[in-house]
N, C-alpha and C positions, 0 to 999 in steps of 0.2 A: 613207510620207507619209499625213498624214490630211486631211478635209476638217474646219473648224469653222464655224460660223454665228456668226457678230458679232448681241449682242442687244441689247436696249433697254441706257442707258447703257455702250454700247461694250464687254460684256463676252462673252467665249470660254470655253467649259469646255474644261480638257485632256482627252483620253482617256485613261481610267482605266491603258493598256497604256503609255500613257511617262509618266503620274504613277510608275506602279512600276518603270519602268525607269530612273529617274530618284531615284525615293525622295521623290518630292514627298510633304508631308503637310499638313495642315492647319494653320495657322498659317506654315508656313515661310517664306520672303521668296527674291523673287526680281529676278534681275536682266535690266533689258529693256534692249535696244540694235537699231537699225537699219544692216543691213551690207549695201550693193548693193542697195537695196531689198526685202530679208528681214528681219523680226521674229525677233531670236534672245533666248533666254528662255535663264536658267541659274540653277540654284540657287545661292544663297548658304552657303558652308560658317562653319558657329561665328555664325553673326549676333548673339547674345550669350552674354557668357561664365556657365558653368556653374558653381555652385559645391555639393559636396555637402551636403546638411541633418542639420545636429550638428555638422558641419567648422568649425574654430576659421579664419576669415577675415585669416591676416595682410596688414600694410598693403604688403610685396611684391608679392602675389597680386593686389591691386587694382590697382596702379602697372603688371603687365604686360597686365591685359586693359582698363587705358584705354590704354594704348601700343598694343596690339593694333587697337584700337578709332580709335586719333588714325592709324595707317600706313592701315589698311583705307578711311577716309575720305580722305585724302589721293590714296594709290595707286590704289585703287578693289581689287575683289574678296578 
């Protein structure tokens, strides 16, 4: 368990030792929820979809990662 300090406009730095056990990086999003009065924090996996550069984009391909995207926001995680 670690200690963090709450700073001007309400923000915590993670400790560098569960950013990497965790795989946080910069940019990535996450998700916050209160359980029993604990702050639990979890990475978001795929938060948007990838497509490689040169890759011909069929209209498939789009149709499953807003489907992806319309269950994720729905269902949540």
């Amino acid at each position: 368990m670690k200690r963090v300090k709450v700073v001007r406009n309400y923000q915590i730095t993670i400790p560098s030792e569960i950013r990497k056990a965790i795989g946080i990086e910069v940019g990535d999003v996450l998700l916050i929820n209160v359980v029993d009065n604990k702050i639990i924090l979890e990475k978001v996996k795929d938060d948007l979809p990838t497509f490689k550069v040169g890759k011909r984009i069929e209209e498939k391909d789009i149709e499953e990662a807003l489907l992806k995207g319309l269950k994720r926001s729905i269902v949540g995680g």
